[in-house]
C-alpha positions in Angstrom: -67.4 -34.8 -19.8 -68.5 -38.3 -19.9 -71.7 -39.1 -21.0 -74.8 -39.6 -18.8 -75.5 -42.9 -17.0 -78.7 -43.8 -16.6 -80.4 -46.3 -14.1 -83.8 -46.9 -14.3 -85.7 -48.7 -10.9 -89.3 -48.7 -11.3 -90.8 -44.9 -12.7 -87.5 -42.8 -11.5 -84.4 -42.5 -13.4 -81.2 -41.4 -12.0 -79.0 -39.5 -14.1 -75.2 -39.0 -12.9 -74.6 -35.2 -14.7 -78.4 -33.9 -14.2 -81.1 -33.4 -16.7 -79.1 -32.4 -19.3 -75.5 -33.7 -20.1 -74.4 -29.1 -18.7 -74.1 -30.8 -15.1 -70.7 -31.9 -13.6 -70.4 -35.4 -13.2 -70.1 -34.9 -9.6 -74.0 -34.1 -9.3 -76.2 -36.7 -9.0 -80.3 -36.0 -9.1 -83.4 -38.0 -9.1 -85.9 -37.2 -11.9 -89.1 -39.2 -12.3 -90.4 -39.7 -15.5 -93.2 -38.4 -14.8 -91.8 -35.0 -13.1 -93.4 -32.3 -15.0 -90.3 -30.6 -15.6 -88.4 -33.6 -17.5 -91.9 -33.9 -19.6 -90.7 -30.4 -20.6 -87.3 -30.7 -21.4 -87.7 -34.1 -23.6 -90.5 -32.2 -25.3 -88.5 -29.4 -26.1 -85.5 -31.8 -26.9 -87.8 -33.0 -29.6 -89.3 -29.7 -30.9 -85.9 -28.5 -31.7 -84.8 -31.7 -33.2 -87.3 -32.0 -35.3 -86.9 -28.2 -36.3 -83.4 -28.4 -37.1 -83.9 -31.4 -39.7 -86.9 -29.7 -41.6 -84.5 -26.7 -41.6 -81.6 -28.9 -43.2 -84.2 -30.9 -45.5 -85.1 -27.1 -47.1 -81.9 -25.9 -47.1 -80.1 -28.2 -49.0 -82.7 -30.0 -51.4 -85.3 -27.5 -53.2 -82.5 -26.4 -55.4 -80.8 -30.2 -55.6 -84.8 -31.2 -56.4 -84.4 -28.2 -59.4 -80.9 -29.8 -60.5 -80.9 -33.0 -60.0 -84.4 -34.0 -60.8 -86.0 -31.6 -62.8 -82.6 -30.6 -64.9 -82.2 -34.5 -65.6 -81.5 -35.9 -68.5 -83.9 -38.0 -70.3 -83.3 -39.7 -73.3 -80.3 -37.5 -74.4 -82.5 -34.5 -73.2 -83.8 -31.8 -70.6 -85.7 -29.0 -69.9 -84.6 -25.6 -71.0 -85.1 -24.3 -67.4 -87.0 -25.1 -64.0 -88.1 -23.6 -61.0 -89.9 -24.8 -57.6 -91.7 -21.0 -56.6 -94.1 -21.1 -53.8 -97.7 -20.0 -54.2 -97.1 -16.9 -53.1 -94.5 -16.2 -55.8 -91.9 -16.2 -53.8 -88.8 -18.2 -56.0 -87.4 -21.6 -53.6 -84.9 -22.8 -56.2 -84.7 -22.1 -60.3 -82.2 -23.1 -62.9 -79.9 -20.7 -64.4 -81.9 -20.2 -67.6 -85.1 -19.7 -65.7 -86.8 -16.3 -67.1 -87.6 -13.1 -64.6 -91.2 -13.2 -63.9 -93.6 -11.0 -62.9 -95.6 -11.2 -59.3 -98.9 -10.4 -61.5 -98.0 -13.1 -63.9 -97.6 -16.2 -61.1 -101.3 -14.3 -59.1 -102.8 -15.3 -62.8 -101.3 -19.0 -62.9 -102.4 -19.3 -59.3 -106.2 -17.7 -60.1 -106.4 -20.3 -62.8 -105.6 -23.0 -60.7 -108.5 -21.9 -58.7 -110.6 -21.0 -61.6 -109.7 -23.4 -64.3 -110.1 -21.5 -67.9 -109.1 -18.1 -66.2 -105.3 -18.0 -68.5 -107.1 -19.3 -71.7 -108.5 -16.0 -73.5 -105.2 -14.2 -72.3 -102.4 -16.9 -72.6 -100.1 -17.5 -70.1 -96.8 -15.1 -69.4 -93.9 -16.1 -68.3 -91.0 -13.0 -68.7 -91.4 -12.0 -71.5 -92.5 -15.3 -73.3 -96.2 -15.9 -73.6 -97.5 -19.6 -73.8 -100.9 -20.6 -75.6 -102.6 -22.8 -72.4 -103.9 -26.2 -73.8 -105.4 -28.9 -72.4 -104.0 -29.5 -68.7 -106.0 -31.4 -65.3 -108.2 -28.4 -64.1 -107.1 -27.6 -60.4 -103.3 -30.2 -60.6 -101.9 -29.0 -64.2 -101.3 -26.2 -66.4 -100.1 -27.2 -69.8 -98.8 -24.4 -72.3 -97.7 -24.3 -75.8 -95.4 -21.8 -77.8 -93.8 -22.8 -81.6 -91.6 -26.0 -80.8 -91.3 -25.6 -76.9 -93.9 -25.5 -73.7 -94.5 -25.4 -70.6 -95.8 -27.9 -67.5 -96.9 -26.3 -64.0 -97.8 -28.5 -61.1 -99.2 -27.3 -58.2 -98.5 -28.8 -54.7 -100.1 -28.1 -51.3 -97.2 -25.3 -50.9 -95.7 -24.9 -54.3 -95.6 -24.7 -57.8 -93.4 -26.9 -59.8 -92.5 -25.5 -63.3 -91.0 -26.9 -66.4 -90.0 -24.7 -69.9 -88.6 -27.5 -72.4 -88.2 -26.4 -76.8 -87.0 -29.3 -78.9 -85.4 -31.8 -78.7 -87.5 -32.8 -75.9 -91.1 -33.7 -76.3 -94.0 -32.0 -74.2 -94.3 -35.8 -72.9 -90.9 -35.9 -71.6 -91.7 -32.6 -69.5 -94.6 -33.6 -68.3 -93.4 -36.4 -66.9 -90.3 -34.8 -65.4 -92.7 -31.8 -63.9 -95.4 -34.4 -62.6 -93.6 -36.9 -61.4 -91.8 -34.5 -59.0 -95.1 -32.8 -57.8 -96.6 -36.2 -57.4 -93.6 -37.1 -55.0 -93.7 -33.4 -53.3 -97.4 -33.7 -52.7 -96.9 -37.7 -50.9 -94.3 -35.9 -48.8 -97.2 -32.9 -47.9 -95.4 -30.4 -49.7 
C-alpha cells in the first residue's frame, strides 16, 4: 500500500488512503484538523507511542543499569552484588550474587528512610547477612558496615538502588557506583 499523501489547503487536509494508512488507496476523504474525530485518533496515536517506548525503556535497561553500571568495574574492582528493587519490594533487576531477602527486611529499610535512626539499634538484614548502619544522608542514603565489606542504598522516587561490595573495593568506590546511579535515576523521575 503506498503511503499516505497529504495536501494541506488552509485548516483541511486531504488524505488519499483515509485517516489511517487501513484505507485503500482508492478512498479519498476530507478531514479537518480540527474535526473532533482526527483530534482523537492523533491523540491516541501518541498515547500508544509513548506507551510502547516507556515499555521498551523498562524492558530492556533496569537489568542492563544492574550490569552495566552498577557491576562496573572500577579501578580493577566491583561490587559483590546489586539490585534495583522497587519500594514495594518487589525485585526490577539483581545480579547473580545478590542474596534472598526478606519482604519484612526491605519494609525496615524503607521505614528508615522515612524515620531516619529506625535500622540503627537492630542493624540492617539483608538474607542472612546483617550490616551495622553507619553514618548515611537521612531520607537519600543508607550506609552499612559488616568486617571488610558494606553496603550503599539509595532511594529514588520509585526505587531503591542497592550495592554489597567486601574488599578489594573501598566503601567509597560503592558509594559512588550506588549514588551516582540514583542521582541519574532520580534526574530522569525515577
Amino acid at each position: 500500500m503506498p503511503p499516505a499523501t497529504c495536501i494541506i489547503a488552509s485548516r483541511t487536509r486531504r488524505c488519499r488512503t483515509g485517516i489511517g494508512a487501513h484505507a485503500p488507496p482508492s478512498i479519498s476523504r476530507s478531514i479537518s484538523l480540527s474535526d473532533p474525530s482526527y483530534r482523537a485518533a492523533r491523540d491516541h496515536q501518541r498515547t500508544r507511542e509513548r506507551r510502547r517506548r516507556r515499555r521498551r525503556r523498562a524492558k530492556m535497561s533496569w537489568q542492563t543499569y544492574v550490569d552495566e553500571h552498577l557491576m562496573c568495574e572500577i579501578e580493577g574492582h566491583h561490587l559483590t552484588a546489586a539490585a534495583i528493587v522497587g519500594h514495594d519490594g518487589a525485585v526490577w533487576a539483581q545480579s547473580a550474587a545478590f542474596p534472598q531477602f526478606k519482604a519484612e527486611e526491605m519494609a525496615d529499610i524503607m521505614k528508615d528512610f522515612d524515620e531516619p535512626g529506625h535500622l540503627a539499634p537492630t542493624g540492617m538484614f539483608l538474607g542472612t547477612t546483617k550490616y551495622m548502619v553507619i553514618q548515611g544522608e537521612p531520607g537519600a542514603v543508607i550506609r552499612g558496615k559488616k568486617g571488610s565489606g558494606g553496603v550503599t542504598v539509595k532511594k529514588t522516587g520509585q526505587a531503591l538502588i542497592i550495592g554489597i561490595y567486601d574488599e578489594p573495593m573501598t566503601p567509597g568506590q560503592c558509594n559512588l557506583v550506588v549514588e551516582r546511579l540514583g542521582d541519574y535515576l532520580i534526574e530522569q523521575a525515577m
